[in-house]
C-alpha positions as CSV (number, residue, x, y, z in Angstrom):
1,X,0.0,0.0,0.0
2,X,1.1,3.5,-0.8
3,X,1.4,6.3,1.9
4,X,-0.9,7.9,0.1
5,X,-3.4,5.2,-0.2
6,X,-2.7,4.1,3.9
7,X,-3.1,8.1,4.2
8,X,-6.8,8.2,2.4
9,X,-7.8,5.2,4.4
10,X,-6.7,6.2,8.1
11,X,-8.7,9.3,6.9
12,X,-12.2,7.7,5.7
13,X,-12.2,5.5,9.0
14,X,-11.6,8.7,11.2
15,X,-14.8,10.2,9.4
16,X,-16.8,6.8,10.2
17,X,-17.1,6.2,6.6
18,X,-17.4,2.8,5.1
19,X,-14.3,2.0,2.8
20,X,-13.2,-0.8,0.9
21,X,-9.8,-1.9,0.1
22,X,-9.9,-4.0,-3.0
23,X,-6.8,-5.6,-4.0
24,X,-6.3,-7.0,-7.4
25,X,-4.8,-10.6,-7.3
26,X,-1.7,-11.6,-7.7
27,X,-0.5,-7.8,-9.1
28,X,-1.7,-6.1,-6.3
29,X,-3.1,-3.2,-7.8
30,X,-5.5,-1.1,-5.4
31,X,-8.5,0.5,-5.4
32,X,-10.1,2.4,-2.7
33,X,-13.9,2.1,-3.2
34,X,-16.4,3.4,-3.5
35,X,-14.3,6.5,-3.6
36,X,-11.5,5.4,-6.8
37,X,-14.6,4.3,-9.3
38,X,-14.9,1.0,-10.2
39,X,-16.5,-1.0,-12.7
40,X,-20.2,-2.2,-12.4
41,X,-19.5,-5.5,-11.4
42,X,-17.0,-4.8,-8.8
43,X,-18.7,-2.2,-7.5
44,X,-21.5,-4.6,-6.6
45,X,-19.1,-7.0,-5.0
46,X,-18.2,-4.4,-2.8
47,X,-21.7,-3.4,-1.7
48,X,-22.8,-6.8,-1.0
49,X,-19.2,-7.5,1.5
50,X,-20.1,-4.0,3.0
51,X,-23.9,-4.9,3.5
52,X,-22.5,-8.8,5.0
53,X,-19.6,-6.8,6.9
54,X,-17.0,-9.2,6.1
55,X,-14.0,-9.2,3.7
56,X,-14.0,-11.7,1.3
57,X,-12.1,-12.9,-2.0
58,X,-14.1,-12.6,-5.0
59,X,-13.7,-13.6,-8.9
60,X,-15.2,-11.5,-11.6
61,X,-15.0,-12.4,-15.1
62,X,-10.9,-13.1,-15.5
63,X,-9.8,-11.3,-12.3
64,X,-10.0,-11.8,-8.4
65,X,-10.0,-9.4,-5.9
66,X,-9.7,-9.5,-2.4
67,X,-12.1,-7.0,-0.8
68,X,-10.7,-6.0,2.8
69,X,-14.3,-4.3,4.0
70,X,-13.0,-1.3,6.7
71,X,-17.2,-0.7,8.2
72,X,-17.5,2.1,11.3
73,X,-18.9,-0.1,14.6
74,X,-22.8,-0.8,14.8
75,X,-24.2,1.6,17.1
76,X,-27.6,1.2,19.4
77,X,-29.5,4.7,19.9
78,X,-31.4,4.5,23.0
79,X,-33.9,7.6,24.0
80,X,-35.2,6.8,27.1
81,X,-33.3,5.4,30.2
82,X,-36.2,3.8,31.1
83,X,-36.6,-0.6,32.6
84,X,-36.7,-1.8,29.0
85,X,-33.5,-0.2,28.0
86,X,-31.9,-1.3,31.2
87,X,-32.8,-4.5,29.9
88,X,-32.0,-3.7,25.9
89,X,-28.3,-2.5,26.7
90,X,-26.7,-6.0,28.1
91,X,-28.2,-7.6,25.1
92,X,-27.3,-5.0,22.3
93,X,-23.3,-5.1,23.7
94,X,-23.3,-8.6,24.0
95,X,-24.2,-8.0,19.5
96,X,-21.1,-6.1,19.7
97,X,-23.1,-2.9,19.0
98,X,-22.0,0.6,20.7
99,X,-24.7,1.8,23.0
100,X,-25.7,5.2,23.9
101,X,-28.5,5.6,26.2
102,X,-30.1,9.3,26.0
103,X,-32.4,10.7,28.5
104,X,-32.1,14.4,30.0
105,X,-33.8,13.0,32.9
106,X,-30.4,13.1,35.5
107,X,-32.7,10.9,37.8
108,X,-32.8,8.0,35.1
109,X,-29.5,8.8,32.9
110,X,-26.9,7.6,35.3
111,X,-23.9,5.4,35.1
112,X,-25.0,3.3,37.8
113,X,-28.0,2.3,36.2
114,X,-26.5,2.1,32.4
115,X,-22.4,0.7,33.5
116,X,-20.3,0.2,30.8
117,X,-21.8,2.7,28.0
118,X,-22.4,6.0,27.3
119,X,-25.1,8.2,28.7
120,X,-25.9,11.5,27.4
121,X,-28.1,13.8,28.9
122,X,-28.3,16.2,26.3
123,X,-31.9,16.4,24.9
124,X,-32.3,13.8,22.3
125,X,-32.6,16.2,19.2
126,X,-29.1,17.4,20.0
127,X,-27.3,14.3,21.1
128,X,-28.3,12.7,17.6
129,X,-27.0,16.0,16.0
130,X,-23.6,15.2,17.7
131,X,-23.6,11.5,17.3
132,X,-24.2,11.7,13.7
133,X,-26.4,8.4,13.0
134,X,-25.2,6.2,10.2
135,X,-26.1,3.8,8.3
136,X,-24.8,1.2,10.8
137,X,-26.9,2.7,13.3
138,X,-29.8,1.8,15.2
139,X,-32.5,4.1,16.8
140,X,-35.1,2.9,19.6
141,X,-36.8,5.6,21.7
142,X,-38.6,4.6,24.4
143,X,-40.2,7.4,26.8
144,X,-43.7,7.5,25.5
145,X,-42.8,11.4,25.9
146,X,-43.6,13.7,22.6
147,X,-41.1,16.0,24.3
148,X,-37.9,13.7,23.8
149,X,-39.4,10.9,21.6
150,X,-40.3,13.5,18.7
151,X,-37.1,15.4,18.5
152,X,-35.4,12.2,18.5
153,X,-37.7,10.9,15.7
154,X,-37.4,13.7,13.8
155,X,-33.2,13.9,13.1
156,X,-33.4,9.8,12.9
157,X,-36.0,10.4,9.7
158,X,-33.4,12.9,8.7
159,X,-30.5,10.4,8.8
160,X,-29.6,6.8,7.2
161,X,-30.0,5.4,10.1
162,X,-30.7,1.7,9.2
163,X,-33.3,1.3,11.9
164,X,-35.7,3.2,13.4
165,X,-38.1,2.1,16.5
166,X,-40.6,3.8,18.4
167,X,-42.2,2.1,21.7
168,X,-46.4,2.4,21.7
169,X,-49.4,1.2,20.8
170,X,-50.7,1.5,17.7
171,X,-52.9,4.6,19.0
172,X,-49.6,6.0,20.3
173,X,-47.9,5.7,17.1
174,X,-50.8,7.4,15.0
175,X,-50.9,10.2,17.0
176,X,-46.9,10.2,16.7
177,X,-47.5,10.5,12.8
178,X,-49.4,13.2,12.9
179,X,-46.7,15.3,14.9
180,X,-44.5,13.9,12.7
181,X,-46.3,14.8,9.8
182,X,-46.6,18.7,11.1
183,X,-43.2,18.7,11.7
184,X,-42.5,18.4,7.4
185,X,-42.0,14.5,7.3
186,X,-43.7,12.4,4.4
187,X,-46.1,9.3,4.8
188,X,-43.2,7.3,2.8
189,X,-40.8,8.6,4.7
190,X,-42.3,7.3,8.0
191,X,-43.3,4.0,6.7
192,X,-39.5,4.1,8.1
193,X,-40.8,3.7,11.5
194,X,-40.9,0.4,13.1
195,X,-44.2,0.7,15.6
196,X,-45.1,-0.2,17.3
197,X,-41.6,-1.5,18.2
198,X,-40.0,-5.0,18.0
199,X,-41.0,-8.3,16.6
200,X,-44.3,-9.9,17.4
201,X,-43.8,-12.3,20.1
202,X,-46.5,-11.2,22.5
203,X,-43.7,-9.6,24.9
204,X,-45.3,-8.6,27.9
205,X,-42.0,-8.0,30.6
206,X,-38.9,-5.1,30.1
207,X,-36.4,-8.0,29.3
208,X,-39.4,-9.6,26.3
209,X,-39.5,-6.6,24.6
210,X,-35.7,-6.0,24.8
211,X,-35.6,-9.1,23.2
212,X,-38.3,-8.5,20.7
213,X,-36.7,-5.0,19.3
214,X,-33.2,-6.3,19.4
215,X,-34.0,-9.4,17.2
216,X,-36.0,-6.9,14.8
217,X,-32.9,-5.1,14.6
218,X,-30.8,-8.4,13.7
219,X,-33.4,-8.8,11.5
220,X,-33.5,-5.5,9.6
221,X,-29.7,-5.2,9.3
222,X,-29.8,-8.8,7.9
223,X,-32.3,-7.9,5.9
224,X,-34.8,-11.0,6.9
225,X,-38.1,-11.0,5.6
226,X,-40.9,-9.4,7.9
227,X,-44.2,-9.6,8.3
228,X,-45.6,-6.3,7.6
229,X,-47.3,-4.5,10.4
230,X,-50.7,-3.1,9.8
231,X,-50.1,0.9,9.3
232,X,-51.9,2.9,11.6
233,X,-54.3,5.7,10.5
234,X,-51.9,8.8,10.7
235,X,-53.8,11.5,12.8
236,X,-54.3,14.8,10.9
């Protein structure tokens, strides 16, 4: 690798950007992608390793590559240090995802209740401004408050975040729309929202639904097939 190339890549990971190194085999030509241009083929190769987040050998047509796939961590949003996300963090760190649990409420945003991850008690609309959601990131909020859970909802629609999850019933998440709505965000563009949150497994406890919303995260990123849930009437 070139200094130049080494430099280009230390400074696409530093800006949490997904790179690729491809590497032609045996001459060792390289390409830094998608930013160097590729062909059509190739540069689906290296969409599908970054989507499967692994680095992998591939042949096209009379050449192989070897695709060294350089993805920023998964990340877990939380808004809301509430019993379910007590519950959610253990199980989202032990996915190897980056938690950060986000609740201006001092009472409930504490280390000793959320050890081992970062709490942020900025208001949600501005922690998301400085955490800069991804496309390897996740967002759950969880308060049942319009006052954090709509700010937060709001910058994830504005993101590529890959996930987005809000906790309520169906009534809950109608009227949710509607704020939404008021607030300049598109019916199609909120179809982005997974509520109510999780998978249907009739969780009733904190560490059921955890469950629940964490495997419909596995199961978004992986790109599973979902039933769809029915779409609540959006309030005007």
């Amino acid at each position: 690798m070139t200094p130049a190339l080494a430099a280009r890549l230390a400074e696409a990971r530093v800006a949490g950007r997904q790179i690729v190194l491809a590497t032609r085999l045996p001459d060792g030509a390289q390409l830094l992608l998608p930013d160097d241009g590729a062909p059509p083929e190739l540069a689906q190769a290296v969409a599908r390793a970054l989507d499967e987040d692994e680095s992998q050998t591939v042949k096209l047509a009379s050449e192989e590559w070897f695709l060294n796939v350089f993805n920023p961590p998964l990340r877990v949003v939380i808004v809301g240090a509430v019993h379910i996300a007590q519950a959610l963090v253990p199980l989202a760190v032990q996915l190897g995802y980056g938690v950060t649990v986000v609740d201006p409420r001092r009472a409930f945003a504490t280390d000793e209740r959320f050890p081992g991850v970062t709490v942020s008690t900025d208001w949600p609309d501005e922690a998301l401004d400085a955490l800069r959601p991804d496309r390897r990131t996740a967002i759950v909020t969880l308060t049942h408050d319009p006052k954090l859970d709509d700010p937060a909802l709001d910058r994830a629609l504005k993101s590529e975040s890959f996930y987005i999850g809000a906790l309520g019933s169906r009534k809950t998440h109608a009227a949710r729309l509607g704020r939404l709505r008021e607030l300049g965000h598109s019916d199609e563009s909120m179809t982005r929202i997974r509520g109510p949150v999780g998978l249907n497994i009739e969780a009733v406890t904190a560490p059921e639904i955890a469950l629940s919303i964490l495997a419909e995260i596995v199961a978004v990123r992986r790109g599973a097939a979902l039933a769809e849930k029915p779409a609540p009437k959006v309030v005007a």
